[in-house]
Backbone of each chain as ProteinMPNN parsed JSONL, in Angstrom:
{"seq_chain_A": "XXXXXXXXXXXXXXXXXXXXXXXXXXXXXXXXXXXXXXXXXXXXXXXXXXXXXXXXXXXXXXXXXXXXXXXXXXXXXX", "coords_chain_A": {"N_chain_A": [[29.851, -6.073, -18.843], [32.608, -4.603, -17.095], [35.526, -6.907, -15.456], [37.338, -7.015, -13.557], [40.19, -8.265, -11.83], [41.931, -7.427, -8.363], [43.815, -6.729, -5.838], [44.113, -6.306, -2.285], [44.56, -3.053, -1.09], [44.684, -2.384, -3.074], [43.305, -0.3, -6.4], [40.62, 1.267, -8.179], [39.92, 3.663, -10.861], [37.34, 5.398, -11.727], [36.17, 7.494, -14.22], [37.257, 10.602, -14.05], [37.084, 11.186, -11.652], [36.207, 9.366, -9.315], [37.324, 6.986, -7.296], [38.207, 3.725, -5.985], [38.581, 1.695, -3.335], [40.093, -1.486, -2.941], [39.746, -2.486, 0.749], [39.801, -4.377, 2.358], [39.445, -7.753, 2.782], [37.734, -10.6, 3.592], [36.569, -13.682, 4.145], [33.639, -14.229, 2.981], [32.86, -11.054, 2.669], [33.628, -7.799, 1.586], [35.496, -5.492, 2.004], [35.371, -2.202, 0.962], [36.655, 1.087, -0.493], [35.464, 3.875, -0.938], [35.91, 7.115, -2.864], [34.39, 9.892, -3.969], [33.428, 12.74, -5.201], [31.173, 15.261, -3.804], [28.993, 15.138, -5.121], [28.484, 12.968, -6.476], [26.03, 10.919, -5.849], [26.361, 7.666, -4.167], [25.255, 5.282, -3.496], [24.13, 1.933, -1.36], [23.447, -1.235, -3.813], [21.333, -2.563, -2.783], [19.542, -1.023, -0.733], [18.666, 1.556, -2.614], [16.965, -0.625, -4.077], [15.291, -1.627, -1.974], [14.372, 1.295, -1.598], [12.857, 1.998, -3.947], [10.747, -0.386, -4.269], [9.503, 0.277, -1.928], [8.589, 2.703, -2.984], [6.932, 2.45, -4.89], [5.101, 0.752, -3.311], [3.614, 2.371, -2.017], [2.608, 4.511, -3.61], [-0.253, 6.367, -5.184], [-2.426, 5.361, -3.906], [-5.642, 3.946, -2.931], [-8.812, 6.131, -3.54], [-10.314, 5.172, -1.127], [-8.789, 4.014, 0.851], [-7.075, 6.709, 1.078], [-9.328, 8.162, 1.962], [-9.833, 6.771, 4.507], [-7.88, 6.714, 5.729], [-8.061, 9.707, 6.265], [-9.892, 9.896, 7.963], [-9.207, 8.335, 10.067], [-7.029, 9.522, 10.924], [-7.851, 12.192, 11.795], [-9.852, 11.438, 14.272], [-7.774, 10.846, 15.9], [-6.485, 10.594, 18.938], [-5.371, 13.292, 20.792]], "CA_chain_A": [[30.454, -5.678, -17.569], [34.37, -4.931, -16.828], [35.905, -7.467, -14.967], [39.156, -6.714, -13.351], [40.77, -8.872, -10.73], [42.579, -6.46, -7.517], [44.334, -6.956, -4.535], [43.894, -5.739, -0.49], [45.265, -1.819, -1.063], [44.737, -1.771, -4.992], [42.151, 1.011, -6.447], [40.166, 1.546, -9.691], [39.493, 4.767, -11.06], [36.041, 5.529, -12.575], [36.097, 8.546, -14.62], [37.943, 11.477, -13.604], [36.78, 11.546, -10.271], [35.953, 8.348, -8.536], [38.514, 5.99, -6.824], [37.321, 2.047, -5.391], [39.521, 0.868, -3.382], [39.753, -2.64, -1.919], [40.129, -1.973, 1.943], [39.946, -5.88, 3.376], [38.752, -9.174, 2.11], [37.67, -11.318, 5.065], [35.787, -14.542, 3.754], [32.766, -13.394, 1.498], [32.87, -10.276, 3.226], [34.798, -7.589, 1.424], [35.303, -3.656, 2.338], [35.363, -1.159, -0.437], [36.334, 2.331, 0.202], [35.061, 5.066, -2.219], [36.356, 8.23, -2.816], [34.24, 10.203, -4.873], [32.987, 13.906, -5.167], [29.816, 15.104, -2.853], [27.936, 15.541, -6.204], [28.012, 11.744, -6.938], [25.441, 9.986, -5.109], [27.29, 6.097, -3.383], [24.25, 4.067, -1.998], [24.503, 0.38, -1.501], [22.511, -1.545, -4.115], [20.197, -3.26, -2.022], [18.698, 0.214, -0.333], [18.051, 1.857, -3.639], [16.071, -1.604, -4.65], [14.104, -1.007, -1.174], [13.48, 2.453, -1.92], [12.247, 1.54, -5.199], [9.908, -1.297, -3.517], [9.026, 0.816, -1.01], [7.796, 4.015, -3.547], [5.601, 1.824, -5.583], [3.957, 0.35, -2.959], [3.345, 3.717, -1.537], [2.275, 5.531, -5.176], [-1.343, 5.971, -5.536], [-3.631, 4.532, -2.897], [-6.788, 4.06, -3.946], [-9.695, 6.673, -2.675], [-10.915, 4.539, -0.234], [-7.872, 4.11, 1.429], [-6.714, 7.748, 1.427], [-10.562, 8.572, 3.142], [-9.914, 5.953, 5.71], [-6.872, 7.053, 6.443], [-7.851, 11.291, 6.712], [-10.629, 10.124, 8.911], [-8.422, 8.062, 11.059], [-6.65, 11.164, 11.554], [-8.972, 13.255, 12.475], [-10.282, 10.874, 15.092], [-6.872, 10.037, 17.306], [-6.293, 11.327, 20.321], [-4.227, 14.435, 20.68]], "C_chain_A": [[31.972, -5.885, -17.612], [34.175, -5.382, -15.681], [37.141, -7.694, -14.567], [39.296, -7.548, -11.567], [41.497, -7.665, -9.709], [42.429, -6.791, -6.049], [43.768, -6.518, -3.388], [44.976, -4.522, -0.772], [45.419, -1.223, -2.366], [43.244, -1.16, -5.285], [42.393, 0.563, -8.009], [39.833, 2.815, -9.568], [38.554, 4.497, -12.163], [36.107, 7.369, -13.037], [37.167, 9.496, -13.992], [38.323, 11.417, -11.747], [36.539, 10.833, -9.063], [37.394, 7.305, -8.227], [37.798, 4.961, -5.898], [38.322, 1.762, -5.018], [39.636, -0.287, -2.281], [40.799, -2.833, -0.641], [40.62, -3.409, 2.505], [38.962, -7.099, 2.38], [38.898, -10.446, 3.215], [36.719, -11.958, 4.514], [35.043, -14.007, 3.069], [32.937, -11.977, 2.046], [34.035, -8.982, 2.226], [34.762, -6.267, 1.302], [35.889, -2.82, 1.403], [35.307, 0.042, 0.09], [36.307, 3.212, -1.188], [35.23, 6.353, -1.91], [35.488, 8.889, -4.04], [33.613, 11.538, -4.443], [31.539, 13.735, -4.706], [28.987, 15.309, -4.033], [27.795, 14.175, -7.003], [27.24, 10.937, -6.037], [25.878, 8.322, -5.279], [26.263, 5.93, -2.539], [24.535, 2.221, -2.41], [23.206, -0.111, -2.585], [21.108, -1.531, -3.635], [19.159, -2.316, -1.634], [18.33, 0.766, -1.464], [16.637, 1.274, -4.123], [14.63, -1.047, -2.837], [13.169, 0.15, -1.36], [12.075, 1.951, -2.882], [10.482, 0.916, -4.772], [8.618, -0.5, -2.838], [7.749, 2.168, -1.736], [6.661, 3.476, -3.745], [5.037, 1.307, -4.99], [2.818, 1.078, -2.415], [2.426, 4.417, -2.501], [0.86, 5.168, -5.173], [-2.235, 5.214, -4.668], [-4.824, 4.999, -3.503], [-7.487, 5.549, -2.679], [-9.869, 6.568, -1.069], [-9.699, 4.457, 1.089], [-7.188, 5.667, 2.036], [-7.887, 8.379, 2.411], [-10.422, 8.127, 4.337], [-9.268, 6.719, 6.754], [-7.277, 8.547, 7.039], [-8.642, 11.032, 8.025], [-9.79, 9.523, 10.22], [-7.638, 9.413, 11.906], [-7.228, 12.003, 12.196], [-9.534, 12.941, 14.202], [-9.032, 10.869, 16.523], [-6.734, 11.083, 17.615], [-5.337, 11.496, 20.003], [-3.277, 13.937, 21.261]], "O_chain_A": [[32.546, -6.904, -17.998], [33.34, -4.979, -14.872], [37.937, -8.453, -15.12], [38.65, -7.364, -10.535], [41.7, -6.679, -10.418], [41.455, -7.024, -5.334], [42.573, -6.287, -3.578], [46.17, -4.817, -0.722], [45.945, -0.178, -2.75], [42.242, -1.426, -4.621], [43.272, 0.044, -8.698], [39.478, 3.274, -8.483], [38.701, 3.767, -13.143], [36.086, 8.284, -12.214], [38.029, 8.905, -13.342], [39.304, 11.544, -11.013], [36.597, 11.363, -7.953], [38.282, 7.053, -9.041], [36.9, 5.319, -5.136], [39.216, 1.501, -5.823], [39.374, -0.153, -1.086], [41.991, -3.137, -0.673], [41.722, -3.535, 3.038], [38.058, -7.029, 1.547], [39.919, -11.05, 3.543], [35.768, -11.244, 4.198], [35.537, -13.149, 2.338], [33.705, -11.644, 1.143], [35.229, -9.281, 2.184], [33.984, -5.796, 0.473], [37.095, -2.924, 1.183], [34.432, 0.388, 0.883], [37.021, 3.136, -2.187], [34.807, 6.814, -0.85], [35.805, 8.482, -5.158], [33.221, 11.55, -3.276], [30.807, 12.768, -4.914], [27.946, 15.853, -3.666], [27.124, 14.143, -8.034], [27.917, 10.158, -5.367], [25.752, 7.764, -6.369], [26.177, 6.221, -1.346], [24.97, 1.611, -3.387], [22.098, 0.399, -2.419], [20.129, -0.839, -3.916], [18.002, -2.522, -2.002], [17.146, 0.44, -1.557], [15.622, 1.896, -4.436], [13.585, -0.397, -2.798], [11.94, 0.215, -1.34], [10.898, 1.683, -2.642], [9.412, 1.508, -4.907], [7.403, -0.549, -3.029], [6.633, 2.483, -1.321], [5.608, 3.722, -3.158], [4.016, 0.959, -5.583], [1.632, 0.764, -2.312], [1.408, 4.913, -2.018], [0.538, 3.98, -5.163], [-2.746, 4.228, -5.2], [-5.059, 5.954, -4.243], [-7.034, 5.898, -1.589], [-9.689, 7.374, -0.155], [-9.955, 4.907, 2.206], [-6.848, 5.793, 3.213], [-7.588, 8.985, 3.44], [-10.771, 8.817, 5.295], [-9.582, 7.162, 7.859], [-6.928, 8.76, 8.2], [-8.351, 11.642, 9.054], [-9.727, 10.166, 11.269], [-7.718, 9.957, 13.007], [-6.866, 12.453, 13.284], [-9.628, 13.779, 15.098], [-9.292, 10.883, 17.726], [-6.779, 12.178, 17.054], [-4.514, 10.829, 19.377], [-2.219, 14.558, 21.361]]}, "seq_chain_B": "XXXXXXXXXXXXXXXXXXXXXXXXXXXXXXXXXXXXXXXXXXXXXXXXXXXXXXXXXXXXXXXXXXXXXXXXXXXXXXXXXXXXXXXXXXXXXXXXXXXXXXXXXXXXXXXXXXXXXXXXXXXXXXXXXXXX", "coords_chain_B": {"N_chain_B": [[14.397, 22.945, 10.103], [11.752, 24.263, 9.411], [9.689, 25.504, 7.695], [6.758, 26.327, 7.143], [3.768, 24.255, 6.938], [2.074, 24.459, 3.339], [-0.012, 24.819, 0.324], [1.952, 23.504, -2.38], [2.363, 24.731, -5.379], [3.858, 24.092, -7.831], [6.464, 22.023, -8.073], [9.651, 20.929, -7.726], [11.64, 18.107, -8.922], [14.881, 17.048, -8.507], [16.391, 14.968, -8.373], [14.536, 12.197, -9.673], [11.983, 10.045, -7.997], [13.098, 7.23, -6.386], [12.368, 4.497, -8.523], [10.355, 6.09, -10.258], [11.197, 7.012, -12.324], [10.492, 9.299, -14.511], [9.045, 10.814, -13.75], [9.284, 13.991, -12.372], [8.256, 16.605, -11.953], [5.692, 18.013, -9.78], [2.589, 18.776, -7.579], [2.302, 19.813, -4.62], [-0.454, 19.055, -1.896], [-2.582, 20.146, 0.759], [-4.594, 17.74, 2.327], [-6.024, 17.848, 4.576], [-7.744, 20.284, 7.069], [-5.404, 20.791, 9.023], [-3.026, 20.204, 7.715], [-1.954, 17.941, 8.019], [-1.984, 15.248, 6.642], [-1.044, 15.088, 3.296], [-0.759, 15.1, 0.091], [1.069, 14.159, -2.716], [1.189, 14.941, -6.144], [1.401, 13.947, -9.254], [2.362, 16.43, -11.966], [2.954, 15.67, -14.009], [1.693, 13.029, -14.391], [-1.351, 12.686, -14.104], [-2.64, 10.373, -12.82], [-0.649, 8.976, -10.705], [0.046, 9.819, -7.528], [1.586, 10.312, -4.352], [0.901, 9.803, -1.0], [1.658, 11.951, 2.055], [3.532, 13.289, 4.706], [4.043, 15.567, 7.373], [6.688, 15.118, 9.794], [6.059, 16.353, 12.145], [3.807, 15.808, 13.725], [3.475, 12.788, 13.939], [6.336, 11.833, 14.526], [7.526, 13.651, 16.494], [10.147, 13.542, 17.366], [11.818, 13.749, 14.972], [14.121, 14.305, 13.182], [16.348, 14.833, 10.316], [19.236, 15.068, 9.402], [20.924, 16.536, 6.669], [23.579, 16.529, 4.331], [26.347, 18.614, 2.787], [26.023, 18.119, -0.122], [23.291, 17.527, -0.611], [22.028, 19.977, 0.173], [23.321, 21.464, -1.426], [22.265, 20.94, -3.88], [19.43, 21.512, -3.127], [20.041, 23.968, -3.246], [19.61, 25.13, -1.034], [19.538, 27.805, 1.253], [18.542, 28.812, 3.5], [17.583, 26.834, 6.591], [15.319, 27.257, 7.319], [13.456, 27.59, 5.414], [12.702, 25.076, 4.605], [10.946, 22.142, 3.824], [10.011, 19.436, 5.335], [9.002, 16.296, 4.414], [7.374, 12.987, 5.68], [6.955, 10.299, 3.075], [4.151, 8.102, 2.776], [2.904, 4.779, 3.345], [0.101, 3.495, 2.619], [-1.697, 1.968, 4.813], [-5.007, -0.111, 6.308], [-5.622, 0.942, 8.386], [-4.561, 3.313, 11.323], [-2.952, 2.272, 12.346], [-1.957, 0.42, 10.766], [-0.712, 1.895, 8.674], [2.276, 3.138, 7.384], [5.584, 5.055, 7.674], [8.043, 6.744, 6.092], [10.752, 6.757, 6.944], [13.472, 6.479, 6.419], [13.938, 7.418, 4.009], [13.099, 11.025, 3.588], [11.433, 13.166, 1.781], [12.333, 16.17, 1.116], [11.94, 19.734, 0.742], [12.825, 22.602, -0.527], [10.883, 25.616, -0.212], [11.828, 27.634, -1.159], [12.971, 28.153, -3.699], [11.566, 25.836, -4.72], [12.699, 23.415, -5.364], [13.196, 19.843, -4.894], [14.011, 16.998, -3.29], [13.885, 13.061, -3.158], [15.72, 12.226, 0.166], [18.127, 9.66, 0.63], [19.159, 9.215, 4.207], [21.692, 8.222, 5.63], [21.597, 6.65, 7.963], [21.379, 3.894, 9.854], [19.451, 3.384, 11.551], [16.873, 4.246, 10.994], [13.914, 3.634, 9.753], [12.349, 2.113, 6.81], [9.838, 1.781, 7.092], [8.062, 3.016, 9.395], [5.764, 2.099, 11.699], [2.85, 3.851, 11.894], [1.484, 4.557, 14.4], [2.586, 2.7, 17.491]], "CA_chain_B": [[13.87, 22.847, 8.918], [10.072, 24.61, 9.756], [8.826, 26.029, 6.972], [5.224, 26.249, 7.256], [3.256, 23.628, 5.636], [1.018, 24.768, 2.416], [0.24, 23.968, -1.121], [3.067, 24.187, -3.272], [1.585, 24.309, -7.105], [4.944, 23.052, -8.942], [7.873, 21.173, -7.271], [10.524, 20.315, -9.51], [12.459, 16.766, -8.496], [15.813, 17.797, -8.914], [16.451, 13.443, -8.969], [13.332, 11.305, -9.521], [11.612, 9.392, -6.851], [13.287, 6.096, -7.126], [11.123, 4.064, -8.915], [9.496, 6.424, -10.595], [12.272, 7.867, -13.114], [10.025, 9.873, -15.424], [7.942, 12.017, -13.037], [9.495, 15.335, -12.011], [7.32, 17.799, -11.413], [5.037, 17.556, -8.715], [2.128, 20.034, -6.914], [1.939, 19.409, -2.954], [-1.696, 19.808, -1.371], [-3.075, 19.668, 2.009], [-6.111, 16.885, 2.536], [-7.394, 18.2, 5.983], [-7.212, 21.802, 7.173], [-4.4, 20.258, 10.155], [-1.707, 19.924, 7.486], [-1.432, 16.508, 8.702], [-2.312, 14.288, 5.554], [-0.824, 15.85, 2.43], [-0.613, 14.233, -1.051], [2.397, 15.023, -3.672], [0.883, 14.544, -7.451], [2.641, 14.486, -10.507], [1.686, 16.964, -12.98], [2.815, 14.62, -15.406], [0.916, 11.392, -15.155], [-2.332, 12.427, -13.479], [-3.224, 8.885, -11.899], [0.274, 8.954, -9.749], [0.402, 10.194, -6.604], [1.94, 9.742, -3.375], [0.379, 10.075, 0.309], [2.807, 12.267, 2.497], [3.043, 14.248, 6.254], [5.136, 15.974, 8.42], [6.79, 14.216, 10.409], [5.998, 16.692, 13.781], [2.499, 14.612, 14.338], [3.457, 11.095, 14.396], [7.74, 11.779, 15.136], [8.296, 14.911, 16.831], [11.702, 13.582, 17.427], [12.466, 13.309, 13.86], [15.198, 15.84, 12.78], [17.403, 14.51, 9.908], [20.669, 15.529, 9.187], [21.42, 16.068, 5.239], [24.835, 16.419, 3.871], [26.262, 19.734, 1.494], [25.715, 17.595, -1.728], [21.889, 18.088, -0.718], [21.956, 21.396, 0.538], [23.645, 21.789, -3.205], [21.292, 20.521, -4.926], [18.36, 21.916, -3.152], [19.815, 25.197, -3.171], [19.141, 25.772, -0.008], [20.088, 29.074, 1.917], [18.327, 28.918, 5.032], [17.008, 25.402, 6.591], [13.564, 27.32, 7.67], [12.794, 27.245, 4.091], [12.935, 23.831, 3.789], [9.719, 21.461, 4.521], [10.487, 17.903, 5.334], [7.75, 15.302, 4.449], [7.685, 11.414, 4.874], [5.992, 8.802, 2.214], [3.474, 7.185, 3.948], [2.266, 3.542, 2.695], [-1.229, 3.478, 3.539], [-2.939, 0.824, 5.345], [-6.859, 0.117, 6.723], [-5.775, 1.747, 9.491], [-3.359, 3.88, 11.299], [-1.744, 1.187, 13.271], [-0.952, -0.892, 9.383], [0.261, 2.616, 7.651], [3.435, 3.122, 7.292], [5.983, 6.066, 7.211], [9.629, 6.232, 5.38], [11.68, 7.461, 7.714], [14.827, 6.569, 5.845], [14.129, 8.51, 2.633], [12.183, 11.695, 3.309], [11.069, 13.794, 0.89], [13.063, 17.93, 1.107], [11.573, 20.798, -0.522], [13.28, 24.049, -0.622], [10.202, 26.621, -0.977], [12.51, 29.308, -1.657], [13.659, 27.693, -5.203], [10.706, 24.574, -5.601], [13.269, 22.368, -5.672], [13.27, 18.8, -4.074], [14.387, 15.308, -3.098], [14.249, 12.455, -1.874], [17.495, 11.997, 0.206], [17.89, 8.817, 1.782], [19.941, 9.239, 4.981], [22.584, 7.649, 6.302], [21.789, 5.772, 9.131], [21.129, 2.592, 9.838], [18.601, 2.923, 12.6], [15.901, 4.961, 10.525], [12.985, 2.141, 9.423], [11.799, 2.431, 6.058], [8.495, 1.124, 7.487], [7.674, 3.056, 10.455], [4.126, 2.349, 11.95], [2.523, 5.988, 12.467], [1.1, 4.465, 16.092], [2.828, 1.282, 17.871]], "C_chain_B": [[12.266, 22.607, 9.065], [9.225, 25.32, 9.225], [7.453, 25.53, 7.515], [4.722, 25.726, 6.071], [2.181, 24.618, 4.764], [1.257, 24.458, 1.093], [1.008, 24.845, -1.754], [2.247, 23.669, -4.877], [2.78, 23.435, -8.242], [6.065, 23.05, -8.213], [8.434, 20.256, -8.572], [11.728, 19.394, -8.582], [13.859, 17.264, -8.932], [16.771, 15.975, -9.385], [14.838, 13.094, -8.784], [13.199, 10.657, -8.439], [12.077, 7.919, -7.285], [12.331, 5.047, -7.362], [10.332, 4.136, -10.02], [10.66, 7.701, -11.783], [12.018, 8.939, -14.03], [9.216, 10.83, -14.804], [9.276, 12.887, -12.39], [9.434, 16.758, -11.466], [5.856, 17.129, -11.096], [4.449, 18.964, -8.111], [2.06, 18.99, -5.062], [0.412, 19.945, -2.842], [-2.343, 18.697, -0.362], [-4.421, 18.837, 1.588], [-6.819, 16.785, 3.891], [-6.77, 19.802, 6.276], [-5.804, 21.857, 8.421], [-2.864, 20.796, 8.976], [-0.902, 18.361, 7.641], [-1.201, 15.634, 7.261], [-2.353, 15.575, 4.58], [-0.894, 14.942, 1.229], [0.635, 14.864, -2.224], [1.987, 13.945, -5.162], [0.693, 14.857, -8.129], [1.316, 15.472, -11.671], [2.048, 16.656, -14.036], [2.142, 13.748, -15.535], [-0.358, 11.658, -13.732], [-3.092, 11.297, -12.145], [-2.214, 8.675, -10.62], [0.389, 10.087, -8.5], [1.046, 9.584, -5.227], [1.611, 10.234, -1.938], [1.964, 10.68, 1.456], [2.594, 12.985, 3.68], [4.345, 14.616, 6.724], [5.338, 15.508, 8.935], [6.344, 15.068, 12.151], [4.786, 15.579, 14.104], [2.217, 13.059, 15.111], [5.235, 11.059, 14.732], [7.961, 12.972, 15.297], [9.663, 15.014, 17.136], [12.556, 13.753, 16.579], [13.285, 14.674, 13.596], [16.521, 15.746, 12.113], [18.372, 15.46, 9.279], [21.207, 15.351, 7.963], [23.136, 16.888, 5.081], [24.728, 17.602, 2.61], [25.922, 19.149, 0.272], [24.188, 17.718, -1.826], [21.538, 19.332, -0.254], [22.463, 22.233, -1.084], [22.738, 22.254, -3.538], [19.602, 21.045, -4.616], [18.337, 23.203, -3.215], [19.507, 26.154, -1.843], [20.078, 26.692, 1.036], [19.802, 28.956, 3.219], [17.603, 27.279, 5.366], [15.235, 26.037, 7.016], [13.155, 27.224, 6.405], [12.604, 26.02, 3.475], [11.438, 23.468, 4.654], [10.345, 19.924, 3.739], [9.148, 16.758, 5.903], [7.88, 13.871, 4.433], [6.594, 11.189, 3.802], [5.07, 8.256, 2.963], [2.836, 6.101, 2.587], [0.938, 3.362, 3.393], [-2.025, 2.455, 3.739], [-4.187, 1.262, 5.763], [-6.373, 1.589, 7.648], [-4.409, 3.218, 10.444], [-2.108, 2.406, 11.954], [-0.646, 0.487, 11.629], [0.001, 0.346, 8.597], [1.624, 2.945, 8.26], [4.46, 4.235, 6.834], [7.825, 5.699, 6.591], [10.547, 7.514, 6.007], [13.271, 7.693, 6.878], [15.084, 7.362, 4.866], [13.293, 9.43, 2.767], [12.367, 12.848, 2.059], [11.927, 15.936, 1.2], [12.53, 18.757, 0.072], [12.14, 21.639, 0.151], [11.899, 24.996, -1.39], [10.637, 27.354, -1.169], [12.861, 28.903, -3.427], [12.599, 26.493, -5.65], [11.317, 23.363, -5.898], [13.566, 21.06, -4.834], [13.575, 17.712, -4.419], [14.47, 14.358, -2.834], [15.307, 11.972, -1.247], [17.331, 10.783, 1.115], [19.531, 8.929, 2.814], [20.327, 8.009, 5.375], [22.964, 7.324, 7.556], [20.453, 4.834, 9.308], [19.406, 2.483, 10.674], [17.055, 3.487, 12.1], [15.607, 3.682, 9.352], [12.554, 3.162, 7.92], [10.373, 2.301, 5.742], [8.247, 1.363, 8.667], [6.309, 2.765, 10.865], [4.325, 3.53, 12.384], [2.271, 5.968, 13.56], [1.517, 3.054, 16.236], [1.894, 0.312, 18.341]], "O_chain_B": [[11.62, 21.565, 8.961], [8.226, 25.787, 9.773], [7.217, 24.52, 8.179], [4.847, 26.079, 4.898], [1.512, 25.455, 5.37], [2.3, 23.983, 0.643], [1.031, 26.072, -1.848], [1.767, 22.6, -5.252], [2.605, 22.552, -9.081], [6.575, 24.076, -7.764], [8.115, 19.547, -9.527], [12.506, 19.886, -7.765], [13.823, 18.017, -9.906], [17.517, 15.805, -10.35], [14.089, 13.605, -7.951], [14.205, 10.562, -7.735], [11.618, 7.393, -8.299], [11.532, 4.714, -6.486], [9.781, 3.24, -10.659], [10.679, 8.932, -11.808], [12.979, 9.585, -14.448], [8.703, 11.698, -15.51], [10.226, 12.244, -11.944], [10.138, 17.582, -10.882], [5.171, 16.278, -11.664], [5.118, 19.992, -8.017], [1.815, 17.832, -4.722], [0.007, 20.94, -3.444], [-2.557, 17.484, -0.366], [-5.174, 19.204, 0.687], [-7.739, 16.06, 4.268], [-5.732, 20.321, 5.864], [-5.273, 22.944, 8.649], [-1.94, 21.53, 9.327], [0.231, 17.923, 7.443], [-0.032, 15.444, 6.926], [-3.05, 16.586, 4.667], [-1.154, 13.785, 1.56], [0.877, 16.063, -2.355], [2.274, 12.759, -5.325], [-0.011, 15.853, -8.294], [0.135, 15.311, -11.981], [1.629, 17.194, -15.061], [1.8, 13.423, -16.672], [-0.328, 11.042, -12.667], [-3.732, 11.444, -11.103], [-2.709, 8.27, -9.568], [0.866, 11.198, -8.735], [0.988, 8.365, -5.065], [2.194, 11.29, -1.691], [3.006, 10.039, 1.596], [1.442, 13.394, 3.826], [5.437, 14.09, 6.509], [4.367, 14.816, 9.242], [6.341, 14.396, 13.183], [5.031, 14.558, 14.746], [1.53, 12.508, 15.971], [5.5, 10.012, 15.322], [8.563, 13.578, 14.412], [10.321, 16.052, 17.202], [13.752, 13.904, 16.828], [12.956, 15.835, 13.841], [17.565, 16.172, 12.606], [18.092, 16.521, 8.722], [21.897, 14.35, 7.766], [23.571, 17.746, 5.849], [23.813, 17.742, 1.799], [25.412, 19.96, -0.501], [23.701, 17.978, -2.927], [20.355, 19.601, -0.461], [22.029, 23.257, -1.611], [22.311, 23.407, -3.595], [18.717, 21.03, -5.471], [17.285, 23.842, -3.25], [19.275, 27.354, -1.7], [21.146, 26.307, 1.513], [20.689, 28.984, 4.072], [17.146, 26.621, 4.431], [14.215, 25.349, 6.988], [12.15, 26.515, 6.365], [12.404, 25.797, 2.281], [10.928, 24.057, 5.607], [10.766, 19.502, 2.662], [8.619, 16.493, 6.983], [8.388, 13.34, 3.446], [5.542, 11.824, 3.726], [5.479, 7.899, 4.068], [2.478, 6.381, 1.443], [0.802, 3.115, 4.591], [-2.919, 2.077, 2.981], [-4.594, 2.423, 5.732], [-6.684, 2.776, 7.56], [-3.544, 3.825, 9.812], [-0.958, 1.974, 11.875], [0.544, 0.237, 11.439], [1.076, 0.099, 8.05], [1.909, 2.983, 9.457], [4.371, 4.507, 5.637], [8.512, 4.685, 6.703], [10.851, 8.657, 5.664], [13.954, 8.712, 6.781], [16.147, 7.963, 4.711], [12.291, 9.123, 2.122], [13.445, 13.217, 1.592], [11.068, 16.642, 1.729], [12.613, 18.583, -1.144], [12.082, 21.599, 1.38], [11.763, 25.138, -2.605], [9.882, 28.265, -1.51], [12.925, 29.849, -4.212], [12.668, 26.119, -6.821], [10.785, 22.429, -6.499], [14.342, 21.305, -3.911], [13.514, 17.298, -5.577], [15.339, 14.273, -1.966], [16.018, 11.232, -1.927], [16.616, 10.776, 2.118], [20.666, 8.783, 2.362], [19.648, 6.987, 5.477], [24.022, 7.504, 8.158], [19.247, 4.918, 9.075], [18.491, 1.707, 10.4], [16.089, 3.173, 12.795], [16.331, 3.074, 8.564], [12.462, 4.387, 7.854], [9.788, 2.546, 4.686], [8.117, 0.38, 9.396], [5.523, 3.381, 10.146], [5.249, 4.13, 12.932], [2.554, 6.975, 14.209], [1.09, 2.196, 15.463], [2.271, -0.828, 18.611]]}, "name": "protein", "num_of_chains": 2, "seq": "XXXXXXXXXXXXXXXXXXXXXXXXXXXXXXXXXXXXXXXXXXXXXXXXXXXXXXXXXXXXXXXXXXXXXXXXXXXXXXXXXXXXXXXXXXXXXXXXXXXXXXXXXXXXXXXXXXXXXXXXXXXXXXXXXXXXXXXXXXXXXXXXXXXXXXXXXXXXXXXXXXXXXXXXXXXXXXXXXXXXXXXXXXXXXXXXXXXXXXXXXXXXXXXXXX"}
């Protein structure tokens, strides 16, 4: 991993096209503004890892579960 | 974005489902004659699938708002051609399952091409119950 120290108003450039630049630094807290083309997807770690979480718990239900569920369906009130 | 649900035979991920980095192609198909309960599974790894629905049934309010970098990428010309499905995590019942509001699923049937886009806002649960 690069490790570069940078100020309140100083920027990194990533590749051609990306610019990071550090907006505020308020105790741990610290605001990052990104400039980068609409063809680079910028999500926060953390949500990705949810997704993630979230797919695989989702992926594959067994039978039994998917039956339960159609009949549930079927059953509730309109 | 009201395409009319029906089975799509090959859906091509245009990114992977995160998670799931190696699956790609994907057939959609209804599991009641409603449209309600759909399933999306891979025509690569047989055993993987994922439980999925419209959201009119259980959020008729739902009506997200994607950004040109997915309109790009899905190709998409008109928004009636699009069909917008959540994830659902399936519990016993309806009350325990669970829908993913935050990341739904976009197909463009005009091109087969889809995504999941997760939107950008805060207030959309990645764990909706389907009934409170």
């Amino acid at each position: 991993m690069l490790v570069l120290s940078r100020k309140v108003g100083e920027s990194v450039v990533i590749g051609d096209e990306v610019t990071v630049t550090i907006l505020e630094v308020r105790g741990d807290i610290v605001r990052v503004g990104i400039d980068a083309p609409r063809s680079v997807a910028v999500h926060r770690a953390e949500l990705l890892e949810q997704l993630e979480t979230s797919n695989r718990e989702a992926a594959s239900p067994s039978e039994d579960a998917v039956a339960s569920l159609s009949e549930a369906l079927k059953q509730r009130p309109e | 974005m009201t395409a009319t649900m029906t089975d799509l035979p090959v859906i091509d991920l245009v990114h992977p489902l995160p998670g799931f980095p190696d699956q790609r192609r994907f057939a959609l198909v209804q599991l009641d004659e409603d449209g309600v309960l759909c399933q999306l599974r891979s025509l690569d790894d047989p055993d993987l699938r994922f439980l999925v629905m419209p959201p009119v049934a259980f959020f008729p309010e739902y009506a997200p708002e994607v950004g040109d970098d997915v309109v790009a990428d899905l190709q998409i010309d008109s928004a009636e051609d699009v069909i917008v499905l959540l994830v659902l995590n399936a519990g016993e019942s309806l009350t325990t399952t669970t829908a993913n509001l935050m990341a739904p699923v976009l197909i463009n049937t005009a091109t087969m091409r889809a995504s999941q886009v997760i939107l950008d806002d805060p207030t959309l649960s990645i764990a909706a119950p389907l009934v409170a």
